[in-house]
N, CA and C atoms as a LAMMPS dump frame, in Angstrom:
ITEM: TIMESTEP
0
ITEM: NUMBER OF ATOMS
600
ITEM: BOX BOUNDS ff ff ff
-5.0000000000000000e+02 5.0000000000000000e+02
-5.0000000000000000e+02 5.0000000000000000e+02
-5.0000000000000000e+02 5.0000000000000000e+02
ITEM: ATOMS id mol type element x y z
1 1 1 N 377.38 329.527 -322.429
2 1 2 C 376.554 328.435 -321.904
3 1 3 C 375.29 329.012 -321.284
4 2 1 N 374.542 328.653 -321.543
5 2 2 C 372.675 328.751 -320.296
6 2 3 C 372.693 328.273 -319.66
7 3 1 N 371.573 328.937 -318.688
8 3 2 C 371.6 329.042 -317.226
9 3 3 C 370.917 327.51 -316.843
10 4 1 N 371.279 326.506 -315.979
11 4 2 C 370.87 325.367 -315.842
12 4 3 C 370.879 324.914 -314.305
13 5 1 N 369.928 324.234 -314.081
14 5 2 C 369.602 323.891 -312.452
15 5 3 C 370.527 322.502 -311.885
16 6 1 N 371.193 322.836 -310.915
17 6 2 C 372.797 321.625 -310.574
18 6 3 C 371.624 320.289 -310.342
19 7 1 N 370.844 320.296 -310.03
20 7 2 C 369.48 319.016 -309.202
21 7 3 C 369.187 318.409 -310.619
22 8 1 N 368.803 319.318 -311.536
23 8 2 C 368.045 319.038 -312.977
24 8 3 C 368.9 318.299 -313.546
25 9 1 N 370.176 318.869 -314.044
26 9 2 C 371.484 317.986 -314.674
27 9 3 C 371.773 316.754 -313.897
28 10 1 N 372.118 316.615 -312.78
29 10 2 C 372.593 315.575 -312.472
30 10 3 C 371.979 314.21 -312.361
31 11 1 N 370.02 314.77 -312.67
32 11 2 C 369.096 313.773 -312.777
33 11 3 C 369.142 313.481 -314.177
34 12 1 N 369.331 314.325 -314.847
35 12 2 C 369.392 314.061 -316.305
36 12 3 C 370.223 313.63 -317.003
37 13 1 N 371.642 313.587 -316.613
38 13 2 C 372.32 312.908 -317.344
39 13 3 C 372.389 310.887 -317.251
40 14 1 N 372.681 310.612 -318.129
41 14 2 C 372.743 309.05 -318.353
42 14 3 C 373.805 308.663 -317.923
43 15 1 N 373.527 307.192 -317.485
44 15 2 C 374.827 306.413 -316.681
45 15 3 C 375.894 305.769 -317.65
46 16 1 N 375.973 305.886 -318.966
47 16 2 C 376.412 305.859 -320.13
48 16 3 C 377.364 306.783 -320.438
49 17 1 N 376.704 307.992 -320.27
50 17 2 C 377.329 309.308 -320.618
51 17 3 C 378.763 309.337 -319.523
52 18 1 N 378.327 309.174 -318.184
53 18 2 C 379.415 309.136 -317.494
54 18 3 C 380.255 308.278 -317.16
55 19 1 N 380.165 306.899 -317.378
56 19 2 C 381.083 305.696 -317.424
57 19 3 C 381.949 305.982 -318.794
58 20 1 N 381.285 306.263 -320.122
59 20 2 C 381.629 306.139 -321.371
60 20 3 C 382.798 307.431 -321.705
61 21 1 N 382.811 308.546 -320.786
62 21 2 C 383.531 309.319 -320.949
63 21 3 C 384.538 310.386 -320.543
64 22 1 N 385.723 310.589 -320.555
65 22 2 C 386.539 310.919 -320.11
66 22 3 C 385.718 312.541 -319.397
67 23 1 N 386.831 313.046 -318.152
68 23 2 C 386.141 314.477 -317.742
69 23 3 C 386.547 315.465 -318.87
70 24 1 N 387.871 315.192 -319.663
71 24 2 C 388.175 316.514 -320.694
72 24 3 C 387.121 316.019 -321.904
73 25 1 N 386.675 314.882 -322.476
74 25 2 C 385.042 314.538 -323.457
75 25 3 C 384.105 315.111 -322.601
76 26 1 N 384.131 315.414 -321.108
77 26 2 C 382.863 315.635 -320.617
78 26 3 C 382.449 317.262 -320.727
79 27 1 N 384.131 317.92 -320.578
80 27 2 C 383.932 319.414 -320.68
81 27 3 C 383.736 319.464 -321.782
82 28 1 N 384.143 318.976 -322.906
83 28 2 C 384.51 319.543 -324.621
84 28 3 C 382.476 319.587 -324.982
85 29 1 N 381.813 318.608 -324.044
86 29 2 C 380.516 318.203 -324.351
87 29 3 C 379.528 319.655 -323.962
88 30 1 N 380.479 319.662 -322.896
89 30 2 C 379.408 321.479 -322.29
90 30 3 C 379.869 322.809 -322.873
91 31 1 N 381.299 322.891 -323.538
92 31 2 C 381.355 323.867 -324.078
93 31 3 C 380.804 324.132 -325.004
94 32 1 N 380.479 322.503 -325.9
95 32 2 C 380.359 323.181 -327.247
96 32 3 C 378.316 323.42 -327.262
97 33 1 N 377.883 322.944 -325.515
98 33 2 C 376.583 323.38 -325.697
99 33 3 C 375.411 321.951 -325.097
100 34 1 N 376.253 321.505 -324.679
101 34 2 C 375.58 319.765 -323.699
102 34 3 C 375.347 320.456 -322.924
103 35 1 N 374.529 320.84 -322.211
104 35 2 C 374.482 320.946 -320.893
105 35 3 C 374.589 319.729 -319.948
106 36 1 N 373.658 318.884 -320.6
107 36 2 C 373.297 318.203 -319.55
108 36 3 C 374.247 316.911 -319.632
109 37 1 N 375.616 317.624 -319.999
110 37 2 C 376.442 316.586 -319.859
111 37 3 C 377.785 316.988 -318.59
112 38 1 N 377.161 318.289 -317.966
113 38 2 C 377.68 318.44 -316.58
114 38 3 C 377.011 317.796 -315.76
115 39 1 N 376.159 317.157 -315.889
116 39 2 C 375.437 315.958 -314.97
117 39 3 C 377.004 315.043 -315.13
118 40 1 N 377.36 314.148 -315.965
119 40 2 C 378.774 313.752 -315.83
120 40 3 C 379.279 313.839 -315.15
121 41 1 N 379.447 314.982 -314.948
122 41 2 C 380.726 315.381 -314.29
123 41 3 C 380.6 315.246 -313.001
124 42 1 N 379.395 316.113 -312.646
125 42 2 C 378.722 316.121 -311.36
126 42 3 C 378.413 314.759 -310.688
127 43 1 N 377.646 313.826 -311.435
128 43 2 C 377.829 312.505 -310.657
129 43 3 C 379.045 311.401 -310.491
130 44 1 N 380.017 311.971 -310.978
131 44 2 C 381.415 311.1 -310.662
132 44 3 C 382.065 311.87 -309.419
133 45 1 N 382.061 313.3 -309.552
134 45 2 C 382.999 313.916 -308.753
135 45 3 C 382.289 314.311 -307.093
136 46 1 N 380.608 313.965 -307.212
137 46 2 C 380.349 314.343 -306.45
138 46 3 C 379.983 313.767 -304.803
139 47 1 N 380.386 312.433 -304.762
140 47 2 C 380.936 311.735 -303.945
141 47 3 C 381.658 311.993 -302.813
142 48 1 N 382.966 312.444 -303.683
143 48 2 C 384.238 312.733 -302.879
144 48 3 C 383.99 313.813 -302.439
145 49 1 N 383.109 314.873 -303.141
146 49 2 C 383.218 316.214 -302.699
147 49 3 C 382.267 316.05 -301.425
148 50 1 N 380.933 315.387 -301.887
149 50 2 C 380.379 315.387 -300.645
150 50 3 C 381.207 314.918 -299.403
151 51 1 N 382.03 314.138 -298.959
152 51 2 C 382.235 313.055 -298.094
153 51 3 C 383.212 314.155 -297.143
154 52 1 N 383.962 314.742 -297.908
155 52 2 C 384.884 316.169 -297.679
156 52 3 C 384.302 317.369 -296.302
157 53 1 N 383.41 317.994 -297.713
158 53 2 C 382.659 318.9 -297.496
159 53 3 C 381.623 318.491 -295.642
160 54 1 N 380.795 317.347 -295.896
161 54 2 C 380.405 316.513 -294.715
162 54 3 C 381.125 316.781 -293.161
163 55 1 N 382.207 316.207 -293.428
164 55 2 C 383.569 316.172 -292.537
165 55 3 C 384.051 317.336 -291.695
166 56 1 N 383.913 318.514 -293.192
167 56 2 C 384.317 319.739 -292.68
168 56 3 C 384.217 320.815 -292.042
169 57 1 N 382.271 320.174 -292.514
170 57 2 C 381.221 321.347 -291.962
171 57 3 C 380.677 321.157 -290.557
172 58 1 N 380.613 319.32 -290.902
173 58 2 C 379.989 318.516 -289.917
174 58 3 C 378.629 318.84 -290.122
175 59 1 N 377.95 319.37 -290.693
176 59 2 C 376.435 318.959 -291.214
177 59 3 C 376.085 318.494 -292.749
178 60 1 N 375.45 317.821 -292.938
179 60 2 C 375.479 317.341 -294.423
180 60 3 C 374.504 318.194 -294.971
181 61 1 N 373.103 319.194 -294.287
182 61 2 C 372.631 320.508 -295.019
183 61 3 C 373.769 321.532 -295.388
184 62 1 N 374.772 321.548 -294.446
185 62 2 C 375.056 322.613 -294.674
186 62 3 C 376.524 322.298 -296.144
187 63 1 N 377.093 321.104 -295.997
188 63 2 C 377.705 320.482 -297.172
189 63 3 C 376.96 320.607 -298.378
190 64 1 N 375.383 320.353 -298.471
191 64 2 C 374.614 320.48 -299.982
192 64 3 C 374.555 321.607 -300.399
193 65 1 N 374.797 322.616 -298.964
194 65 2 C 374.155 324.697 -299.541
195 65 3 C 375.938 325.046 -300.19
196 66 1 N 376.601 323.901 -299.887
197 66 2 C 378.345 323.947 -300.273
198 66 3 C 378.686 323.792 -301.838
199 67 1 N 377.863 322.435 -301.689
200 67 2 C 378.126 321.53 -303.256
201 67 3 C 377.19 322.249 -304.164
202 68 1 N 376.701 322.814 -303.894
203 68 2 C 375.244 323.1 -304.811
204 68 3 C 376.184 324.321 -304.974
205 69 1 N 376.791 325.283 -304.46
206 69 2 C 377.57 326.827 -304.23
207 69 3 C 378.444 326.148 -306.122
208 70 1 N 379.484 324.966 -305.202
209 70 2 C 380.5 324.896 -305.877
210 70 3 C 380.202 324.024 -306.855
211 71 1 N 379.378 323.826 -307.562
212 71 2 C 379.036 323.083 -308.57
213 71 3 C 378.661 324.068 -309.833
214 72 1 N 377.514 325.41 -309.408
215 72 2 C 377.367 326.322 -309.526
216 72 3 C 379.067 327.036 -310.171
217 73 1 N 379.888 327.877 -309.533
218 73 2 C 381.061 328.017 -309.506
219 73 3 C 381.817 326.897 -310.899
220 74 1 N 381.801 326.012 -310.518
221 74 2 C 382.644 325.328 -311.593
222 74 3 C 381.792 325.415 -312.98
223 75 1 N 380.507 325.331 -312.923
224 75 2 C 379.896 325.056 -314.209
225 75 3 C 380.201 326.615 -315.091
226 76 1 N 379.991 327.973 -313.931
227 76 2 C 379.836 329.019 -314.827
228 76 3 C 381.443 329.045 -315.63
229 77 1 N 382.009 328.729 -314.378
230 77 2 C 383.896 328.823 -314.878
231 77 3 C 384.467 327.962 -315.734
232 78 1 N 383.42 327.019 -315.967
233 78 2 C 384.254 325.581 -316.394
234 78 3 C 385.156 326.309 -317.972
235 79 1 N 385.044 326.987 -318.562
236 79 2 C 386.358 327.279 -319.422
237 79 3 C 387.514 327.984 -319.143
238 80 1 N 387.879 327.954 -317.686
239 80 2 C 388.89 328.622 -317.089
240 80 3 C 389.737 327.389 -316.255
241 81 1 N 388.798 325.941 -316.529
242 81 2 C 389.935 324.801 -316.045
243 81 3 C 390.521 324.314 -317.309
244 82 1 N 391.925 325.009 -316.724
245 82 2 C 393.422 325.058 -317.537
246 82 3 C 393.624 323.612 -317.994
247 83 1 N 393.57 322.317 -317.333
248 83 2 C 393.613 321.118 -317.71
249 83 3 C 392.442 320.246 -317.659
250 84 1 N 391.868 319.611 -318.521
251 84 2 C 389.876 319.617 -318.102
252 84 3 C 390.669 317.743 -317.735
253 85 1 N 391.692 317.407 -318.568
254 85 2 C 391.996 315.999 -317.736
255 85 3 C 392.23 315.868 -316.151
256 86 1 N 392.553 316.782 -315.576
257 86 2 C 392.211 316.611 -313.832
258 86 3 C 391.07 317.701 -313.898
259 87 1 N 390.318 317.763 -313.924
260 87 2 C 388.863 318.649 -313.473
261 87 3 C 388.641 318.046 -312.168
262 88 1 N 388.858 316.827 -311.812
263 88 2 C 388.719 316.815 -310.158
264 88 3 C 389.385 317.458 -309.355
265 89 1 N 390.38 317.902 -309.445
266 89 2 C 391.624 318.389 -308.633
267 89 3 C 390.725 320.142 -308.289
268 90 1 N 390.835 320.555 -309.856
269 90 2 C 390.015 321.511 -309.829
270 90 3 C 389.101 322.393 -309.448
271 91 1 N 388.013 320.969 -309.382
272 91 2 C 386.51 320.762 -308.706
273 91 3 C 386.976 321.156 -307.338
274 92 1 N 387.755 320.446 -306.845
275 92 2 C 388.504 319.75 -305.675
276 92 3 C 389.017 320.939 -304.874
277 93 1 N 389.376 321.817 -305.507
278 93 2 C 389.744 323.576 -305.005
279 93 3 C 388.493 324.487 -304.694
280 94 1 N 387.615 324.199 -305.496
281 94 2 C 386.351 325.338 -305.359
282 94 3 C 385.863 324.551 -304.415
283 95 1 N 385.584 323.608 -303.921
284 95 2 C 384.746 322.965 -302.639
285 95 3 C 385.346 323.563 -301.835
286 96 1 N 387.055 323.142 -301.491
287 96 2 C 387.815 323.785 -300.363
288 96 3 C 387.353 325.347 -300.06
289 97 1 N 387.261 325.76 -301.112
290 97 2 C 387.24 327.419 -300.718
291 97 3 C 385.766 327.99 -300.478
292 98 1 N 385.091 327.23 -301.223
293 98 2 C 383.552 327.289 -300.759
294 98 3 C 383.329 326.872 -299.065
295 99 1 N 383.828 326.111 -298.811
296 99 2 C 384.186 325.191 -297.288
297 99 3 C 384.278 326.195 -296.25
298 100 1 N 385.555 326.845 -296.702
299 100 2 C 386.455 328.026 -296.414
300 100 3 C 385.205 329.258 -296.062
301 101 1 N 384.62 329.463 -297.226
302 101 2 C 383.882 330.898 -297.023
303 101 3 C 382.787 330.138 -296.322
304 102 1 N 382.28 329.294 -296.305
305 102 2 C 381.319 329.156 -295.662
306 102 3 C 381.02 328.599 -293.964
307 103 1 N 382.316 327.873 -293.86
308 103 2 C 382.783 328.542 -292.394
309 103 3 C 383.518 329.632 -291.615
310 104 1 N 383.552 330.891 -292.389
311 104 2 C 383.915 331.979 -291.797
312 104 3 C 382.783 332.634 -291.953
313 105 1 N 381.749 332.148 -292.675
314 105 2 C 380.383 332.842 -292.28
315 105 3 C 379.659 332.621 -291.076
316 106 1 N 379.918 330.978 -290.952
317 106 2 C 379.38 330.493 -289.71
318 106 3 C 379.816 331.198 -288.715
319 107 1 N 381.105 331.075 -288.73
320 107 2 C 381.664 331.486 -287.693
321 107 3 C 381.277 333.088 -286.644
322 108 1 N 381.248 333.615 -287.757
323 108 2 C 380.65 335.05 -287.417
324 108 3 C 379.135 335.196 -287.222
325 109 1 N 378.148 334.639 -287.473
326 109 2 C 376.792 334.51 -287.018
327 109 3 C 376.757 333.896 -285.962
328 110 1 N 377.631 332.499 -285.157
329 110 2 C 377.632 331.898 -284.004
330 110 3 C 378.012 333.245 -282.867
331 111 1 N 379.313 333.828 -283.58
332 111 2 C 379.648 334.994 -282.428
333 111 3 C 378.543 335.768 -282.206
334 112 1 N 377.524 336.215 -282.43
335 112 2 C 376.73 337.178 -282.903
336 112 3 C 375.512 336.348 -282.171
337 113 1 N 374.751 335.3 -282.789
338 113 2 C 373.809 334.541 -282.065
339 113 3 C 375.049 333.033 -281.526
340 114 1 N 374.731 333.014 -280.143
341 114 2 C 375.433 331.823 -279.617
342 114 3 C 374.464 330.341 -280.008
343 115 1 N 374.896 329.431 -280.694
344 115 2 C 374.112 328.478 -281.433
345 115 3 C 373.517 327.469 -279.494
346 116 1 N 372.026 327.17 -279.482
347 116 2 C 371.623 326.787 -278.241
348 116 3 C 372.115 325.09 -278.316
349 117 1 N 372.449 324.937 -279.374
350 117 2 C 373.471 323.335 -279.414
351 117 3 C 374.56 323.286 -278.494
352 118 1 N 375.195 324.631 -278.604
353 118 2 C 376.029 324.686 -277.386
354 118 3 C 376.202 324.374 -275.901
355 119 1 N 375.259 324.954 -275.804
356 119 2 C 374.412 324.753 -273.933
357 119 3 C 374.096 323.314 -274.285
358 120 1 N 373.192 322.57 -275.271
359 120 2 C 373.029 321.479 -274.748
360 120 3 C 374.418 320.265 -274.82
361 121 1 N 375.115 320.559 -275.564
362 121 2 C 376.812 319.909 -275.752
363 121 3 C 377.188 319.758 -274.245
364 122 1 N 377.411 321.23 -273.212
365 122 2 C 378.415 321.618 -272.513
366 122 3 C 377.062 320.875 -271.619
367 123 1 N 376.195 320.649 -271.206
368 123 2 C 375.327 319.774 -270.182
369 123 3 C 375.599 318.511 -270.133
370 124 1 N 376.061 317.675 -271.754
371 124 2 C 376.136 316.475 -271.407
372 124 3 C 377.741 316.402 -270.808
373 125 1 N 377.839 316.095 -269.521
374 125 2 C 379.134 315.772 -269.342
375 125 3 C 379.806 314.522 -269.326
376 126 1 N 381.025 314.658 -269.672
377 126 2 C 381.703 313.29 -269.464
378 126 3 C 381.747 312.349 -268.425
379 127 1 N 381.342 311.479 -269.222
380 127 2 C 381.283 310.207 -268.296
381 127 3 C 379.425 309.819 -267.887
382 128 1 N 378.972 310.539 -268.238
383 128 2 C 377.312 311.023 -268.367
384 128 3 C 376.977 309.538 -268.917
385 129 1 N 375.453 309.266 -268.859
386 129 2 C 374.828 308.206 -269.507
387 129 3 C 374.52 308.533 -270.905
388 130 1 N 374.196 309.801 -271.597
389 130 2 C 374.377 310.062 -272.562
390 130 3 C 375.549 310.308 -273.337
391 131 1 N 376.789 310.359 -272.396
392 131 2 C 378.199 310.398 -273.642
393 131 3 C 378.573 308.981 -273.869
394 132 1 N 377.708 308.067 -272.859
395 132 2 C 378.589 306.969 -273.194
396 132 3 C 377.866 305.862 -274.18
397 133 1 N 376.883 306.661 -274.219
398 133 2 C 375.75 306.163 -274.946
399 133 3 C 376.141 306.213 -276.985
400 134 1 N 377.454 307.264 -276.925
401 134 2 C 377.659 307.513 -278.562
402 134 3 C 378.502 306.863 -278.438
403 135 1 N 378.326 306.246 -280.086
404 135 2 C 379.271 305.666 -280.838
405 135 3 C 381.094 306.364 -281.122
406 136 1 N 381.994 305.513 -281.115
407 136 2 C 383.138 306.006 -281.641
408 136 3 C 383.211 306.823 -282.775
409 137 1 N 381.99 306.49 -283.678
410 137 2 C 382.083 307.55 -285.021
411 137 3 C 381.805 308.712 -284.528
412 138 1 N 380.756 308.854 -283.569
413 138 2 C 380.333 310.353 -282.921
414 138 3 C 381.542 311.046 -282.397
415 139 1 N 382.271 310.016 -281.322
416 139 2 C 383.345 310.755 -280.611
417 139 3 C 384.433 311.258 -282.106
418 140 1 N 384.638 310.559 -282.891
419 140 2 C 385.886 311.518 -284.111
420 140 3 C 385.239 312.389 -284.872
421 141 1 N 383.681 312.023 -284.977
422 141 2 C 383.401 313.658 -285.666
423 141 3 C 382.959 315.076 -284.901
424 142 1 N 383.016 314.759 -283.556
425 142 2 C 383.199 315.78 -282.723
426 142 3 C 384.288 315.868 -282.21
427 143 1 N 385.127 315.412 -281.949
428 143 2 C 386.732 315.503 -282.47
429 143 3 C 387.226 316.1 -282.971
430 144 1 N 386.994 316.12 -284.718
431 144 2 C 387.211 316.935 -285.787
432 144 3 C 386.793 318.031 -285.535
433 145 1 N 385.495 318.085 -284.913
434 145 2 C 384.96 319.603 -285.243
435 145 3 C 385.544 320.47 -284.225
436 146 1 N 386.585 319.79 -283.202
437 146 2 C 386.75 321.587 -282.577
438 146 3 C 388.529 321.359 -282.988
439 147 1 N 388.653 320.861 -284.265
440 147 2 C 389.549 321.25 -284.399
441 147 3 C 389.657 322.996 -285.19
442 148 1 N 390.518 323.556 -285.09
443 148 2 C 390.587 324.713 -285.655
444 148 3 C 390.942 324.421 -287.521
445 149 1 N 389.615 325.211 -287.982
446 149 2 C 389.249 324.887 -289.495
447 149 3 C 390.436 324.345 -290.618
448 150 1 N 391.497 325.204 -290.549
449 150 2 C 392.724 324.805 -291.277
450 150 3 C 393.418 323.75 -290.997
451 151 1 N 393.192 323.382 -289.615
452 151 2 C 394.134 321.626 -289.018
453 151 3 C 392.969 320.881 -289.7
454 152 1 N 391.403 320.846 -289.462
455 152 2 C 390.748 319.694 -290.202
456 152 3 C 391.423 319.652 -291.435
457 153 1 N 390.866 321.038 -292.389
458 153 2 C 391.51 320.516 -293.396
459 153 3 C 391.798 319.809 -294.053
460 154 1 N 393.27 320.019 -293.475
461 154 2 C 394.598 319.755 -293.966
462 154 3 C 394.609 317.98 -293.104
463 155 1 N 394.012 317.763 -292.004
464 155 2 C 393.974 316.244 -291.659
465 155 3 C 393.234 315.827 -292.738
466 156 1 N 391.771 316.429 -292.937
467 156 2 C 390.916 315.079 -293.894
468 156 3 C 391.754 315.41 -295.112
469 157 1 N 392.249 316.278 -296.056
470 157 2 C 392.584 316.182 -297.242
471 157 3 C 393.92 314.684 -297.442
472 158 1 N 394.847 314.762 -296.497
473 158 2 C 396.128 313.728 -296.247
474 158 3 C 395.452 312.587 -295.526
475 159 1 N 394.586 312.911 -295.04
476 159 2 C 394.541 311.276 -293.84
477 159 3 C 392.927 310.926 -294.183
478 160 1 N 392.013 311.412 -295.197
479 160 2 C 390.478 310.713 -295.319
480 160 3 C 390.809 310.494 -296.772
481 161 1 N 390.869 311.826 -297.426
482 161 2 C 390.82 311.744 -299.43
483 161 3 C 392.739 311.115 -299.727
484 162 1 N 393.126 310.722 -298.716
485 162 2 C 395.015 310.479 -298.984
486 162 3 C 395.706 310.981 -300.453
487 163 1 N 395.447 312.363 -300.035
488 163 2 C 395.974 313.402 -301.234
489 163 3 C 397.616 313.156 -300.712
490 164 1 N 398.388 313.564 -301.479
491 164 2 C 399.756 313.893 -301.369
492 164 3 C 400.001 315.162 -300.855
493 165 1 N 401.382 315.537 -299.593
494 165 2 C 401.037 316.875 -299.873
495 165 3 C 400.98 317.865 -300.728
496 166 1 N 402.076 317.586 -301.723
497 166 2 C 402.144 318.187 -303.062
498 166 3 C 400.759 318.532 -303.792
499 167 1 N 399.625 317.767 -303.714
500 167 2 C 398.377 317.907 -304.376
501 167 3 C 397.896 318.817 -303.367
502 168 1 N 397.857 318.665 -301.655
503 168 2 C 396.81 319.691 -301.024
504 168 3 C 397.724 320.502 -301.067
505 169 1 N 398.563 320.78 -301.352
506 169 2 C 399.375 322.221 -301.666
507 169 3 C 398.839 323.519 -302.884
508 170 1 N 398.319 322.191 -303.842
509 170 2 C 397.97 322.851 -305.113
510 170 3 C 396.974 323.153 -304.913
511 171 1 N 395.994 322.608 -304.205
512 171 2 C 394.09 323.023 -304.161
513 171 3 C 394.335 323.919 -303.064
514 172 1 N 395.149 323.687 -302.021
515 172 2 C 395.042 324.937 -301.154
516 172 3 C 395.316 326.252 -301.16
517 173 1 N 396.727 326.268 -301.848
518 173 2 C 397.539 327.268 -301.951
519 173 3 C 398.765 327.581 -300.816
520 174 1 N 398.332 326.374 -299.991
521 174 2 C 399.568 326.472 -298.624
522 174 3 C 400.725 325.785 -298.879
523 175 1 N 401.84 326.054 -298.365
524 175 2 C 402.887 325.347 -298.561
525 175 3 C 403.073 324.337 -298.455
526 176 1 N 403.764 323.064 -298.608
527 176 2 C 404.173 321.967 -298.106
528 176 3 C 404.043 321.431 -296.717
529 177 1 N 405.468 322.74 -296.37
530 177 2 C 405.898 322.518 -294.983
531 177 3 C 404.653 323.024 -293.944
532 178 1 N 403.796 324.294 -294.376
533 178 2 C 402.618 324.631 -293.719
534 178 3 C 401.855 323.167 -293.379
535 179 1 N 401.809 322.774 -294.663
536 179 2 C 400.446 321.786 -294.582
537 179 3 C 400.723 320.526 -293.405
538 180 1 N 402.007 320.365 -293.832
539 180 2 C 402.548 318.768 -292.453
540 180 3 C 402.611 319.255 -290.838
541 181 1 N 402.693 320.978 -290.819
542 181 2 C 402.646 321.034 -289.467
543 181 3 C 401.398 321.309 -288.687
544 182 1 N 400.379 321.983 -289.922
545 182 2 C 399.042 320.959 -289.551
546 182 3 C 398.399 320.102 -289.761
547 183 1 N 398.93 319.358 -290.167
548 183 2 C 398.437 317.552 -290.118
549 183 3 C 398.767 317.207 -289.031
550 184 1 N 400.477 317.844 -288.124
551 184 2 C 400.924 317.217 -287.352
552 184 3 C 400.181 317.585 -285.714
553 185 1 N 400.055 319.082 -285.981
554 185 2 C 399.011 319.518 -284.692
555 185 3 C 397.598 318.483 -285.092
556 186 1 N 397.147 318.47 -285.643
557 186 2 C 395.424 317.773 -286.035
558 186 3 C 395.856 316.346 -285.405
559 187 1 N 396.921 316.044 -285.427
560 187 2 C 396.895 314.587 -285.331
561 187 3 C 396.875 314.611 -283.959
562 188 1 N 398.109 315.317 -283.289
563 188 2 C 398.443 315.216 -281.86
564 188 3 C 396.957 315.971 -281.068
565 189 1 N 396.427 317.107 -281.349
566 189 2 C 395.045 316.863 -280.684
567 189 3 C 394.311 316.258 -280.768
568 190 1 N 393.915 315.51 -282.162
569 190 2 C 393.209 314.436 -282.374
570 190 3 C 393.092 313.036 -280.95
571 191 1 N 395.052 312.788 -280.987
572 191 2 C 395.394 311.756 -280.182
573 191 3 C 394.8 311.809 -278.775
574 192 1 N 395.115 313.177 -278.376
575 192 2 C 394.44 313.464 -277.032
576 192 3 C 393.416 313.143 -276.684
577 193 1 N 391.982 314.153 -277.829
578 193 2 C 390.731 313.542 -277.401
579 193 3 C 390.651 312.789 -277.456
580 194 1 N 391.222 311.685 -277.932
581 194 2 C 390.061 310.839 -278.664
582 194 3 C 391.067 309.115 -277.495
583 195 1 N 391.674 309.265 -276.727
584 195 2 C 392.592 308.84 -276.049
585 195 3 C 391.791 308.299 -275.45
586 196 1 N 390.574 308.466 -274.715
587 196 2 C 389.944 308.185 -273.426
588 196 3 C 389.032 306.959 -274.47
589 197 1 N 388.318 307.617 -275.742
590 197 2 C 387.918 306.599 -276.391
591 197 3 C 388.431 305.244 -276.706
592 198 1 N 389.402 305.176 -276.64
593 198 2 C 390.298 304.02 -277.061
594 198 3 C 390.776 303.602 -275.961
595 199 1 N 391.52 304.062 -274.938
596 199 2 C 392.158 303.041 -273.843
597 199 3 C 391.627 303.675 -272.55
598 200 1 N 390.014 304.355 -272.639
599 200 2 C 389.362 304.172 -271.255
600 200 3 C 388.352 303.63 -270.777
């Protein structure tokens, strides 16, 4: 396959092309030399991935430097998905792990430079005219975010995209029983913070 721009395809493909055709017609279309029929693919699947990715990162720049990674990733690989009839599931793994590497990058540049978002976070205090000033959506996506990376997860994959665990087992690579006992921590800290929001 040639080298092709993820922005270019996904403008280029037709709304025809992707209603009209299955994802294993959509791969059979790029192997044999469509390019621009990974636009397809890309505008059905890329929704969910965004909404994920969003959630996980908690910035939506830093979700596009994600999707754009793992879109990249799937297109060069795309003849190494074993079943092209779930190519979402697929898709659905390289985001996670893109997710993955790209918050353990963060992570290690914050240690290194302390992000000055911080200082201004830890100023607004509770009960402040500015905390009370955010919305409930604000309070659960800062919520989410100090959860520790593997409890989000494993909450948004079961409780936002309502995967089975059996499915986030397969895109993750974690066990079953791993995955429910962090859903079950994510939930119970979840409950905590977010406690005062609701019955204070």
């Amino acid at each position: 396959m040639s080298a092709f721009s993820c922005d270019a395809i996904s403008l280029s493909c037709s709304h025809s092309l992707v209603t009209g055709s299955s994802d294993a017609e959509l791969i059979a279309a790029v192997l044999d030399g469509d390019i621009d029929a990974f636009g397809g693919l890309v505008r059905r699947h890329q929704d969910t991935c965004a909404r994920f990715a969003v959630r996980m990162l908690g910035s939506r720049v830093d979700a596009d430097d994600v999707l754009q990674s793992a879109f990249m990733r799937a297109f060069r690989g795309l003849r190494s998905c074993k079943d092209p009839d779930h190519f979402g599931g697929w898709l659905y793994q390289i985001v996670v792990n893109e997710c993955r590497t790209y918050a353990s990058r963060q992570r290690r540049r914050e240690q290194r430079f302390p992000s000055a978002a911080v200082a201004v976070e830890s100023a607004v205090a509770p009960g402040s005219e500015e905390e009370v000033d955010l919305d409930v959506g604000g309070h659960i996506e800062r919520a989410l975010s100090t959860l520790p990376a593997d409890q989000r997860e494993a909450f948004l994959l079961k409780h936002v995209e309502e995967m089975t665990y059996e499915e986030m087992a397969e895109i993750t690579g974690v066990s079953v029983s791993a995955l429910k006992m962090r859903v079950k921590r994510a939930c119970d800290a979840l409950r905590g913070l977010l406690d005062g929001v609701y019955h204070g």
